[in-house]
C-alpha positions as CSV (number, residue, x, y, z in Angstrom):
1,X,-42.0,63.9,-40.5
2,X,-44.5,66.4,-39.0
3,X,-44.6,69.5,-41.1
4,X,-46.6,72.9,-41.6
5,X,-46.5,75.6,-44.3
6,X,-47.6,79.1,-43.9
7,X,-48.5,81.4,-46.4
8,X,-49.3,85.2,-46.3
9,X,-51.8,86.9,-48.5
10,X,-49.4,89.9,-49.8
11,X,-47.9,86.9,-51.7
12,X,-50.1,84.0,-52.2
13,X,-53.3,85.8,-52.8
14,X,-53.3,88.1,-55.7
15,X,-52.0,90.7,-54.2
16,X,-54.7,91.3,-51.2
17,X,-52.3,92.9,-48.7
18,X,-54.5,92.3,-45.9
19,X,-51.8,91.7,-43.1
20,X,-53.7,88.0,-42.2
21,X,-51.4,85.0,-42.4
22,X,-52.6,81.4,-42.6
23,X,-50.9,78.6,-41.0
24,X,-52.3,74.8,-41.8
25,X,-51.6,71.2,-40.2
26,X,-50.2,67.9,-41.4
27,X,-52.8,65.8,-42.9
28,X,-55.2,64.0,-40.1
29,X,-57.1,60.8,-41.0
30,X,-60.3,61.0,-38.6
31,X,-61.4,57.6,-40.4
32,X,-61.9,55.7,-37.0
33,X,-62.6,58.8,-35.2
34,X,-66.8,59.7,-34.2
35,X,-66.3,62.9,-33.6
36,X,-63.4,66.0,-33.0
37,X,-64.0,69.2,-31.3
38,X,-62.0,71.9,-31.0
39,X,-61.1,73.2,-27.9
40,X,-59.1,76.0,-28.9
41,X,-56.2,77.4,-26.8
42,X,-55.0,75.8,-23.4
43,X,-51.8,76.8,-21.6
44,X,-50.3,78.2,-25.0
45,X,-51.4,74.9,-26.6
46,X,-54.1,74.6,-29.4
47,X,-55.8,71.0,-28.8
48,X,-57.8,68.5,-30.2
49,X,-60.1,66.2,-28.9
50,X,-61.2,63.0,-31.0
51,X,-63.3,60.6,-29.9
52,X,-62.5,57.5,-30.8
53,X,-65.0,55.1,-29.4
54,X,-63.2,53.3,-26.1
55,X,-60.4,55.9,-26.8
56,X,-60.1,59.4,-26.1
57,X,-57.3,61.0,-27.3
58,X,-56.0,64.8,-26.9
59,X,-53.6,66.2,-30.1
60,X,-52.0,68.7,-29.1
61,X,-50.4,71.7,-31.3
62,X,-48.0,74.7,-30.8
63,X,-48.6,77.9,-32.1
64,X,-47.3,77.1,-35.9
65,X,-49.9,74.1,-35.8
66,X,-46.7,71.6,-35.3
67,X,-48.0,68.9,-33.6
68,X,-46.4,68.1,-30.3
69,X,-47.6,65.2,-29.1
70,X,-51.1,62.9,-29.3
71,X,-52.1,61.7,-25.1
72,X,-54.7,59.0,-24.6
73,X,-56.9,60.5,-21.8
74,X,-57.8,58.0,-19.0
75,X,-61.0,57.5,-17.4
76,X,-62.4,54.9,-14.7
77,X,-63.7,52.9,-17.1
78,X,-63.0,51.9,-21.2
79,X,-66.9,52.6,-21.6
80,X,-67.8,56.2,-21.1
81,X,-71.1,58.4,-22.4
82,X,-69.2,62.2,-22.8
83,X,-71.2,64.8,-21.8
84,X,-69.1,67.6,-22.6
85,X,-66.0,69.6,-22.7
86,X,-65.0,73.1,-21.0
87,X,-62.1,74.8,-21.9
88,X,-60.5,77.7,-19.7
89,X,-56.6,79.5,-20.2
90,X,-55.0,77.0,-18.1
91,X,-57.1,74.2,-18.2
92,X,-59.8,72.1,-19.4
93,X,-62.9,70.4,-17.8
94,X,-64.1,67.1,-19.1
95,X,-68.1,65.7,-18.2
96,X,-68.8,62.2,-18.6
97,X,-71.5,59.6,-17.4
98,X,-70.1,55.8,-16.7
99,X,-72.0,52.8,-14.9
100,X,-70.4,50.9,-11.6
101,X,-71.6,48.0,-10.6
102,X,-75.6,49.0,-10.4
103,X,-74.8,53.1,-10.2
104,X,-74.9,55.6,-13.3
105,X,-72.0,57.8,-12.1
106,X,-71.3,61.3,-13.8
107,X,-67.9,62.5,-13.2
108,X,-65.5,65.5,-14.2
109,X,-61.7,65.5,-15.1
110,X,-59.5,68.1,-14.9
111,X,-57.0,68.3,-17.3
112,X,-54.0,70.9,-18.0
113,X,-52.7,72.1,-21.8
114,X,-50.4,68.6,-21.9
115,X,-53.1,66.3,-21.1
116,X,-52.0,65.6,-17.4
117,X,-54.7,64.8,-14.9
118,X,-55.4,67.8,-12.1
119,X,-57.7,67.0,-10.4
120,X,-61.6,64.8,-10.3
121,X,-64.7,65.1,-9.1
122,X,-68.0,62.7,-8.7
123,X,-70.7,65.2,-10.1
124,X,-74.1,63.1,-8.9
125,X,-75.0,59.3,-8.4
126,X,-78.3,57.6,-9.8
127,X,-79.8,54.1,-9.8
128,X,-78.8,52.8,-13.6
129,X,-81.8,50.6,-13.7
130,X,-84.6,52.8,-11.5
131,X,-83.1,56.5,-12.5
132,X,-81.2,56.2,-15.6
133,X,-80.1,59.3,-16.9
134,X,-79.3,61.3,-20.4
135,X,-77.3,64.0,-19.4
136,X,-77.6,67.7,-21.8
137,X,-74.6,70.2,-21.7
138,X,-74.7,73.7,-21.7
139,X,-71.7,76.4,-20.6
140,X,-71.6,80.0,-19.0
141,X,-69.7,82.7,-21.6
142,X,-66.6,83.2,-19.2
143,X,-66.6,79.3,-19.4
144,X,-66.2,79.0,-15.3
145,X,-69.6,77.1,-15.1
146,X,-71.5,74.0,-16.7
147,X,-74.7,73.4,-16.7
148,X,-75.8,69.5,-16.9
149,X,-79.6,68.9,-17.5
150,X,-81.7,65.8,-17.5
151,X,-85.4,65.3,-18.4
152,X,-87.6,62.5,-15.6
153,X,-90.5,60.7,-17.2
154,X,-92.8,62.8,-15.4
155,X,-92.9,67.0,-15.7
156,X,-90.1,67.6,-14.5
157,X,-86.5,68.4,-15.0
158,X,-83.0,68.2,-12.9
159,X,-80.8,71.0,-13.2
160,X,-77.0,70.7,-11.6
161,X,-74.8,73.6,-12.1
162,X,-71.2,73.1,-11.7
163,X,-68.0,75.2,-10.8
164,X,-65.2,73.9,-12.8
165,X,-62.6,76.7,-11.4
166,X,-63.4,75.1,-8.1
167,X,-64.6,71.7,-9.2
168,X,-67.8,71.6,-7.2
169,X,-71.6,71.5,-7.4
170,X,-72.8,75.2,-7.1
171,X,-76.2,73.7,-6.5
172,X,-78.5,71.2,-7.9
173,X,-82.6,71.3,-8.2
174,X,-85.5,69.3,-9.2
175,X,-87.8,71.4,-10.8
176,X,-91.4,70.1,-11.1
177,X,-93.7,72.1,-13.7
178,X,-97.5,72.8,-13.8
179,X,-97.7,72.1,-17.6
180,X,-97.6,68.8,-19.7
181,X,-94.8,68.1,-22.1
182,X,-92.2,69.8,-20.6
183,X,-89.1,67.8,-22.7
184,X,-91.6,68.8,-26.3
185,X,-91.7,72.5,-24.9
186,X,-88.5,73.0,-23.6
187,X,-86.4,75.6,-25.6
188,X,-83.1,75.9,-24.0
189,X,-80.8,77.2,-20.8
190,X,-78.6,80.3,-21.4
191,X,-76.3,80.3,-17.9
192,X,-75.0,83.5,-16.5
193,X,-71.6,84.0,-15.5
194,X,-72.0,84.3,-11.8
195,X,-73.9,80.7,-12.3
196,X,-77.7,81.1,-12.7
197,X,-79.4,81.6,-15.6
198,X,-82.5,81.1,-17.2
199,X,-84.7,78.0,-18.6
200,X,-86.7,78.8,-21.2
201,X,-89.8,76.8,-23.0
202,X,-92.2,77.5,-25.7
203,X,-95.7,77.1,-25.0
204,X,-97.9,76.2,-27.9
205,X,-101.7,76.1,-27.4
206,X,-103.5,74.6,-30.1
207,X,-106.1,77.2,-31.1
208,X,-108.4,77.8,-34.6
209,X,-107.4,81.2,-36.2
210,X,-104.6,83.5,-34.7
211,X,-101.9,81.5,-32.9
212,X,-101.7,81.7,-29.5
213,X,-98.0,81.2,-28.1
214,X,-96.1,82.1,-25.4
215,X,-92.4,82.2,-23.6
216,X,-92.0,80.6,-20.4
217,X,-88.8,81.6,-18.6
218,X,-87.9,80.6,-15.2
219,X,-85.1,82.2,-13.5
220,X,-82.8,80.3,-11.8
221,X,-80.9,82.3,-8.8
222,X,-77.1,82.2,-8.8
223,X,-77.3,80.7,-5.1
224,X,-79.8,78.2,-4.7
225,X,-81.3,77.2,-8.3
226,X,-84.4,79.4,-6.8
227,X,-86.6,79.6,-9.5
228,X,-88.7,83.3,-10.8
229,X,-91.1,82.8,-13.3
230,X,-91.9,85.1,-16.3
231,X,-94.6,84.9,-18.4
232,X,-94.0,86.3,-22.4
233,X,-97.4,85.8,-24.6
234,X,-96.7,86.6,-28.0
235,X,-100.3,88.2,-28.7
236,X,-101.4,87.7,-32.2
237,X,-98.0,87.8,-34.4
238,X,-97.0,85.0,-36.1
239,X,-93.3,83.9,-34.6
240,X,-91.2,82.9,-37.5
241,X,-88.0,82.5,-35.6
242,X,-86.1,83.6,-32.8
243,X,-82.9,82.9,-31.1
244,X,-82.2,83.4,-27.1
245,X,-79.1,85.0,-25.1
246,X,-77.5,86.1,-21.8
247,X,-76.8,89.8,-21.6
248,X,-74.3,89.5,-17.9
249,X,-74.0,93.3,-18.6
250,X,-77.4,93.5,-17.6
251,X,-78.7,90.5,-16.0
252,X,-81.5,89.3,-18.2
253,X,-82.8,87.7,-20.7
254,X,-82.2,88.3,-24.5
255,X,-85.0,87.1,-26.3
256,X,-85.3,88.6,-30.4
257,X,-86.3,87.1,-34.1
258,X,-88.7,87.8,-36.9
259,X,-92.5,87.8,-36.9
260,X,-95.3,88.1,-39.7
261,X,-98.3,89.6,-39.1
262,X,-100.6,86.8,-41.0
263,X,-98.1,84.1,-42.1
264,X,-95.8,82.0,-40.5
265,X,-93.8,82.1,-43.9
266,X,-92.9,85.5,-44.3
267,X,-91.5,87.9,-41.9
268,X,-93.3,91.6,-41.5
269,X,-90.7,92.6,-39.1
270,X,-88.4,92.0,-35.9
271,X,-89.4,91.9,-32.0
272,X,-86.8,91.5,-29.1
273,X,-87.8,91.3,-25.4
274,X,-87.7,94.9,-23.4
275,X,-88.7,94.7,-20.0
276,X,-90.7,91.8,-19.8
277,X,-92.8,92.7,-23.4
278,X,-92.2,91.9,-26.7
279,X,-91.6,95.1,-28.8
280,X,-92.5,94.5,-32.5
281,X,-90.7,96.6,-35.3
282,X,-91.9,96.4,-39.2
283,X,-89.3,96.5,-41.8
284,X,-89.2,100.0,-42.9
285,X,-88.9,100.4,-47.2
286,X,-85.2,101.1,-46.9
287,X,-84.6,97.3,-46.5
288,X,-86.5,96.2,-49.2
289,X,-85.5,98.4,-51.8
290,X,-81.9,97.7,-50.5
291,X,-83.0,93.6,-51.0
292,X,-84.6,94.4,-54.5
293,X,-81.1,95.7,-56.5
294,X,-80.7,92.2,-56.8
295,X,-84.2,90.9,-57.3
296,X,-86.4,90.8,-60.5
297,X,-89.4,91.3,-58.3
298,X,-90.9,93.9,-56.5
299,X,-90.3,92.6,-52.3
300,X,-92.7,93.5,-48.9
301,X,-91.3,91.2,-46.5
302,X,-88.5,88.6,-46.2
303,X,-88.8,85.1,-47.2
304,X,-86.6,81.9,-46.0
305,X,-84.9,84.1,-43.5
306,X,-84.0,82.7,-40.3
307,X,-81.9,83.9,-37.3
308,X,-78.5,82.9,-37.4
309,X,-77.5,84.8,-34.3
310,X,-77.7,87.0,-32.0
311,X,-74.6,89.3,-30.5
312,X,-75.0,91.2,-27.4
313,X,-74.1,95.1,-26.6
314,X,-72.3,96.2,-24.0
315,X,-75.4,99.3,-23.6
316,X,-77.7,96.6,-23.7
317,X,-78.6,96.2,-27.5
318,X,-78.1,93.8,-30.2
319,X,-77.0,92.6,-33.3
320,X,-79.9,90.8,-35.0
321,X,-78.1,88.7,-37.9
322,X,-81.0,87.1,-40.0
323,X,-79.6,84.4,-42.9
324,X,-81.4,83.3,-45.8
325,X,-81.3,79.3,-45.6
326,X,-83.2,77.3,-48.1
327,X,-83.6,73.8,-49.0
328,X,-84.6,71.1,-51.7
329,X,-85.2,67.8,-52.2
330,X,-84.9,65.9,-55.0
331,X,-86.1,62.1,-55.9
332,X,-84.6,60.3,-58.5
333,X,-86.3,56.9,-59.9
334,X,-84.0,54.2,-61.1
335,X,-85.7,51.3,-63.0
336,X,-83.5,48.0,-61.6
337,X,-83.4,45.6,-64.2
338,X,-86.6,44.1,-66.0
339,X,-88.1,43.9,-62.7
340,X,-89.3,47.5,-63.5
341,X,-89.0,48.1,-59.1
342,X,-87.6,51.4,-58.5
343,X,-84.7,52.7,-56.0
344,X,-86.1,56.2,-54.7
345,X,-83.5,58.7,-53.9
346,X,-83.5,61.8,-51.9
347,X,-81.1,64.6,-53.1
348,X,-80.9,67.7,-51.3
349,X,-79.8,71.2,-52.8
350,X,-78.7,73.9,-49.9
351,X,-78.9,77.7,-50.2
352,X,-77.5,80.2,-47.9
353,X,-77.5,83.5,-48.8
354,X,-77.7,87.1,-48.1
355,X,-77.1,88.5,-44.4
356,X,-79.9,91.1,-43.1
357,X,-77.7,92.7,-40.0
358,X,-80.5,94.8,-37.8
359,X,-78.7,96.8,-34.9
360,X,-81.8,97.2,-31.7
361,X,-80.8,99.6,-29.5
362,X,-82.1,98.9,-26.1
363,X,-85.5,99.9,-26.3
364,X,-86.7,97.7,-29.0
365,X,-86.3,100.7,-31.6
366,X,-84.0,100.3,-35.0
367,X,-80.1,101.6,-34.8
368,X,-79.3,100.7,-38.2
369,X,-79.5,97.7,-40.5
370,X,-77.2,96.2,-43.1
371,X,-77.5,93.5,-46.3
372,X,-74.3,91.9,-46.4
373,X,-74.3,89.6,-49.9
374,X,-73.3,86.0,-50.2
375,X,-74.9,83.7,-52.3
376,X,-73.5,79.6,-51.3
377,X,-75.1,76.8,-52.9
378,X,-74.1,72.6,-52.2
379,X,-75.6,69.2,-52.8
380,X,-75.5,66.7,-50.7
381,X,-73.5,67.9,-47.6
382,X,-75.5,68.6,-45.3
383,X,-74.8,72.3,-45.9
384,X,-71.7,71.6,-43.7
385,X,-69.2,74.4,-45.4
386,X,-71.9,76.8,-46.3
387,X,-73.0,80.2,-43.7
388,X,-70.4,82.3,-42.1
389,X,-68.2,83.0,-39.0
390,X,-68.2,85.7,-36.8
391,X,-65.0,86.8,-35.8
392,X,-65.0,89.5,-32.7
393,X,-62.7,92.3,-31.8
394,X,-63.5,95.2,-29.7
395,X,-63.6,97.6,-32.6
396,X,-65.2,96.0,-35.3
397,X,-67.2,92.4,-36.2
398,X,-65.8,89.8,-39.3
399,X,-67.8,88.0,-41.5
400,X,-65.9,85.3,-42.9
401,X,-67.3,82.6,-45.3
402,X,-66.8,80.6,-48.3
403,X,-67.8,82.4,-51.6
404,X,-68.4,79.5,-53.5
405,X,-69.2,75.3,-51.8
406,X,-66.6,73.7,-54.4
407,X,-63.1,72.6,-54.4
408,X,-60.9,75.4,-55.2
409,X,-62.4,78.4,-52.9
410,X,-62.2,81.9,-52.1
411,X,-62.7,83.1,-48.7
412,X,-64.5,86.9,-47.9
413,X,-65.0,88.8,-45.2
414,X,-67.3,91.9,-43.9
415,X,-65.7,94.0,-41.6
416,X,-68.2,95.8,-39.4
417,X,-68.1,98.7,-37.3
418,X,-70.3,99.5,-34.5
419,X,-72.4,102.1,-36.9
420,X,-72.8,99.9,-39.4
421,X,-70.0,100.0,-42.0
422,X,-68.4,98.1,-44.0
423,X,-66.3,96.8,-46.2
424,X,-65.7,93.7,-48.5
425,X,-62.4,91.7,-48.5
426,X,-60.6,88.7,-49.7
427,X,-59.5,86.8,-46.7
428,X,-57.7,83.9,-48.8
429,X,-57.8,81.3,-51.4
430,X,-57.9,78.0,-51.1
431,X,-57.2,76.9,-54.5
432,X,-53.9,74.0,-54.7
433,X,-54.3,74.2,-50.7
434,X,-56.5,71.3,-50.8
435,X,-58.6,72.8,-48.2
436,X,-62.3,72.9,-47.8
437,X,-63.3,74.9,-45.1
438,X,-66.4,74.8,-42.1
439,X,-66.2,78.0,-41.0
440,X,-69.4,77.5,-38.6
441,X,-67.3,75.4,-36.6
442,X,-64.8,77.6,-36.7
443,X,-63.6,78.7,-33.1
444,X,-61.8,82.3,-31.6
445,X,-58.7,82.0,-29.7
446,X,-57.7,85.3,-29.4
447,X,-58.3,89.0,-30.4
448,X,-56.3,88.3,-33.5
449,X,-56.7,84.3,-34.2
450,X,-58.9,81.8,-35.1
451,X,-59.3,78.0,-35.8
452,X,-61.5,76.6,-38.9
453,X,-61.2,72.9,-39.5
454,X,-61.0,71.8,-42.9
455,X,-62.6,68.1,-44.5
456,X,-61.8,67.5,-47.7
457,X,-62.0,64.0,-49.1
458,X,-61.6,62.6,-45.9
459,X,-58.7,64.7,-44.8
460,X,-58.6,66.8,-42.1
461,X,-56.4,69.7,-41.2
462,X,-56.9,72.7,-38.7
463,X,-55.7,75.8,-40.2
464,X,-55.3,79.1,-38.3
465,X,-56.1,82.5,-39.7
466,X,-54.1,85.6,-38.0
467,X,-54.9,89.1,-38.4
């Protein structure tokens, strides 16, 4: 018998009368399964995709996580390559690459909230054996277009963008390049909502001393593919890490991270991309006094921070959210026997910790800026359940993760208004739930819900959080 419990927090944690509710799944063995993804809410439905090898099948859940029915999604062929998946209110898209006869064919499906075919489309046609091709995803925010990507053995790439509310090629380009190693270089796409976008490499040129580094971004119009290049050098900083996004307010380019001004190690400050130039910013002594009320040691710059994200303004700012990440690996020796040969293996501990929050106003120039403190440590896991999820309304940001990477759990939260404060919360606990959260796979589904899937001891369950 299918069955769901739901709990509230007034009762059935401590006390923390919140208002969230918490609403988990049966039990789901993914044993045979290569991979899930969420696809969040379609037609009133929440679904599930599982890939199951030659079988692709669709769960499909009401609002109290009752599961209505599992559907086996048909294709062409038993033997797909899945590109990806696009989910919109009413339906969802799904990419895929099969081979007929001497053709690779990539295809689209259109599929409604019960599983039932809409409607198909033949994306492109290659030569399998002259012009085989492995096929890269990437999706437009509103979720209208995808972009599919493919790299040709000389310097050049193929770019297809496609309209899945009208389930045709927008328009489709070779683009040839004047520089070598275009696949080693080649950062990522961001696509815009009215379906251009920009392609975006990393040039490194192997110099003695100061580094000498640039961004290469080539946009594409929303038309005709029509490329504009843009040149950003990155003069004699360090780059320690960055992230990229696609402000449609604006139309451009968000380019932002953390530099250092003579190692690559430790960040002096951050830069985002104003008009074409990078605009650098060092950390002011507010931040690391703030850092240092939980440090022994005196601190001047950050260390084992790396950009976890990067949310977009409507005015054209930023949020800059900078996670400490660290790792370690251990050996242990094992004598075998009398034969004295040893079994070497790797162990590997995972920190996440503290959130640095820097709010760029448009001009490059600091708003405000924010520690939020955390402190997750696993073994072994890939650091799977560690970091954070960022929950959006239109008055104020979430921070949800795990306190602790261990059985029994609590759950926290930092809500975040627009100038900057905030408060701590209990969001739940997990402890006798059997739960064990990965809240960085986590996925919105509305102003007031989200999805987090839980693995614990090779059970799965989807459990949805309400505010």
């Amino acid at each position: 018998m299918k069955g769901f419990f739901t709990f509230c927090c007034i009762f059935a944690f401590f006390g923390y009368a919140n208002g969230q509710s918490v609403t988990v799944s049966e039990d789901i063995s993914l044993r045979s399964d290569y991979l899930y993804d969420i696809l969040g809410k379609v037609d009133d439905k929440i679904l599930l995709y599982r890939d199951k090898g030659f079988n692709h099948v669709l769960q499909i859940f009401d609002d109290n996580l009752w599961q209505k029915e599992s559907v086996e999604l048909q294709f062409e062929k038993k033997r797909i390559s899945v590109v990806g998946l696009l989910n919109s209110d009413d339906y969802f898209t799904f990419y895929y690459s099969y081979r007929r006869k001497g053709d690779q064919v990539l295809a689209c499906r259109k599929f409604d909230g019960n599983g039932a075919l809409l409607d198909t489309a033949t994306i492109n046609v290659t030569n399998a054996l002259l012009d085989f091709q492995k096929y890269y995803f990437t999706v437009s925010r509103n979720k209208r277009y995808a972009g599919i990507f493919s790299f040709d053995n000389d310097n050049s790439m193929k770019v297809l963008i496609f309209d899945a509310e009208n389930m045709e090629v927008k328009w489709a380009n070779t683009y040839a390049f004047d520089f070598s190693y275009v696949r080693r270089d080649f950062r990522e796409i961001q696509l815009s909502d009215n379906g251009g976008g920009v392609m975006v490499f990393q040039r490194n040129e192997f110099t003695v001393g100061k580094p000498n580094e640039s961004i290469e971004a080539f946009y594409m119009d929303p038309n005709s593919g029509a490329v504009t290049q843009l040149i950003v050098p990155f003069g004699d900083k360090f780059i320690i890490d960055y992230q990229l996004a696609y402000d449609n307010t604006n139309s451009r380019l968000v380019l932002a991270g953390l530099y250092g001004d003579k190692f690559r190690s430790r960040a002096d400050g951050y830069f985002m991309l104003v008009e074409g130039e990078l605009k650098f910013n060092a950390f002011g002594p507010d931040l690391f006094k703030e850092l240092e009320k939980n440090s022994k040691r005196k601190i001047t710059f950050l260390e084992d921070y790396e950009v976890a994200d990067i949310i977009v303004r409507e005015d054209g700012g930023i949020l800059l959210v900078a996670e400490m990440r660290r790792e370690f690996s251990r050996k242990s020796n094992m004598i075998e026997g009398r034969r004295q040969s040893f079994d070497i293996r790797a162990y590997v501990d995972y920190y996440h910790e503290d959130l640095v929050v820097f709010a760029i106003n448009p001009d490059g120039s600091l708003h405000w800026q924010e520690v939020l403190r955390k402190k997750q440590f696993s073994q072994d896991d890939g650091g799977f359940f560690s970091s954070y999820f960022v929950f959006k309304s239109p008055t104020e940001l979430r921070f949800i993760f795990n306190d602790e990477i261990k059985q029994d759990n609590t759950v926290s939260e930092y809500i975040l208004n627009p100038i900057g404060d905030n408060e701590r919360n209990i969001v739940m606990n997990t402890e006798y739930q059997k739960l064990k959260l990965r809240f960085r796979e986590a996925v919105q589904i509305s102003t007031r819900d989200f999805i987090v899937p839980s693995e614990r001891n090779s059970k799965f369950n989807l459990v949805k959080v309400s505010f």
